[in-house]
C-alpha positions as CSV (number, residue, x, y, z in Angstrom):
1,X,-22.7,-7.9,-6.6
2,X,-20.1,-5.4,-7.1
3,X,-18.9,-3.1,-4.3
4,X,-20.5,0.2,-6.6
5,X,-23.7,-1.5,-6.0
6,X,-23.6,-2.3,-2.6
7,X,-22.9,1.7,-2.1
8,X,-25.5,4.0,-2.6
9,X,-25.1,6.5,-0.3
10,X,-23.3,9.8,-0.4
11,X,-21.1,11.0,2.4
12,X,-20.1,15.1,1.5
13,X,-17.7,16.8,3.8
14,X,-16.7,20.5,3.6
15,X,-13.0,21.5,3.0
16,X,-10.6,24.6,2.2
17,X,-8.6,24.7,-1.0
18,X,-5.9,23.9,1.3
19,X,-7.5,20.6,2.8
20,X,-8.7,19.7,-0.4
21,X,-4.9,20.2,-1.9
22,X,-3.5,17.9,0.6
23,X,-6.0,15.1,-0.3
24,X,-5.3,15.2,-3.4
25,X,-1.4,15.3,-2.8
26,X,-1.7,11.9,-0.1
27,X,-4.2,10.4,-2.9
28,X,-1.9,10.6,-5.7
29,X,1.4,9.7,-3.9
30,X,-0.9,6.4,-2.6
31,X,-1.1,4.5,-5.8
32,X,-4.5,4.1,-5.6
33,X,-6.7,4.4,-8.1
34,X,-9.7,5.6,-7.2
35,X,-10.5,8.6,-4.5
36,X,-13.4,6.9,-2.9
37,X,-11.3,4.2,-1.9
38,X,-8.7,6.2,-0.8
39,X,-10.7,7.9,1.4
40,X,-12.5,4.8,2.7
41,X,-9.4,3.2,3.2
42,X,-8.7,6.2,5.2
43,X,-11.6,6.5,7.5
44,X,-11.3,2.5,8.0
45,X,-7.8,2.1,8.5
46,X,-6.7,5.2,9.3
47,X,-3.4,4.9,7.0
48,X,-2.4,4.1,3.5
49,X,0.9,1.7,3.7
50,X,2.6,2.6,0.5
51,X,5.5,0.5,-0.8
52,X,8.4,1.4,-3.3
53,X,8.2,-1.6,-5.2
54,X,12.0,-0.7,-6.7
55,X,13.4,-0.3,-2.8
56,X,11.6,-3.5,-2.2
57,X,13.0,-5.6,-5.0
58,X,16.5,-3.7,-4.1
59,X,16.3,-5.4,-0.5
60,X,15.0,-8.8,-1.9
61,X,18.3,-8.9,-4.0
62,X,20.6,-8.0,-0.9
63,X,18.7,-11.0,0.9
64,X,18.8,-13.4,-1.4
65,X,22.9,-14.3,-1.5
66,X,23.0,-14.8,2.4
67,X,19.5,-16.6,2.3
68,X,20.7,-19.3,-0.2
69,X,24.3,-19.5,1.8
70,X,21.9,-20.5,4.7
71,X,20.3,-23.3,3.1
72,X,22.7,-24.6,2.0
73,X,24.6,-24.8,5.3
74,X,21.3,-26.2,6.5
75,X,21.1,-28.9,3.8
76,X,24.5,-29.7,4.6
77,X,24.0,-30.2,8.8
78,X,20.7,-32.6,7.6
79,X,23.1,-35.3,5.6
C-alpha cells in the first residue's frame, strides 16, 4: 500500500506570512519534492541533510589520485 494511503489524517498549524515564507524558502533549497515530506521529515528528524552533488563529485575527484596511489602501494607490500 502506498504511503498516501496509509495517511489519512490532516495535521493544520497556524503561521505568519513570515513563517510561512521561511518554509517555503528551507523547502525549496531541500530538494525535495513534495512539502508534506519535507515537513514530516522535519518533525521526525528534525533536519534536512542537503548535499551539493557538484562539491561532492569535486571531492570524489581530489580523492581518487591519492586513493589509487594507496593501493597500489598496498598491492605492492602483498607480493
Amino acid at each position: 500500500m502506498k504511503d498516501e494511503k496509509k495517511r489519512t489524517l490532516y495535521l493544520k498549524v497556524r503561521v505568519s506570512p513570515e513563517e510561512i515564507a521561511a518554509i517555503k524558502k528551507k523547502f525549496e533549497n531541500s530538494g525535495m519534492n513534495s512539502l508534506s515530506g519535507f515537513v514530516r521529515s522535519m518533525i521526525f528528524d528534525g533536519y534536512i541533510a542537503q548535499v551539493n552533488k557538484n562539491e561532492l563529485k569535486e571531492f570524489g575527484d581530489k580523492l581518487w589520485r591519492p586513493l589509487m596511489f594507496l593501493q597500489t602501494k598496498v598491492a605492492q607490500l602483498k607480493h
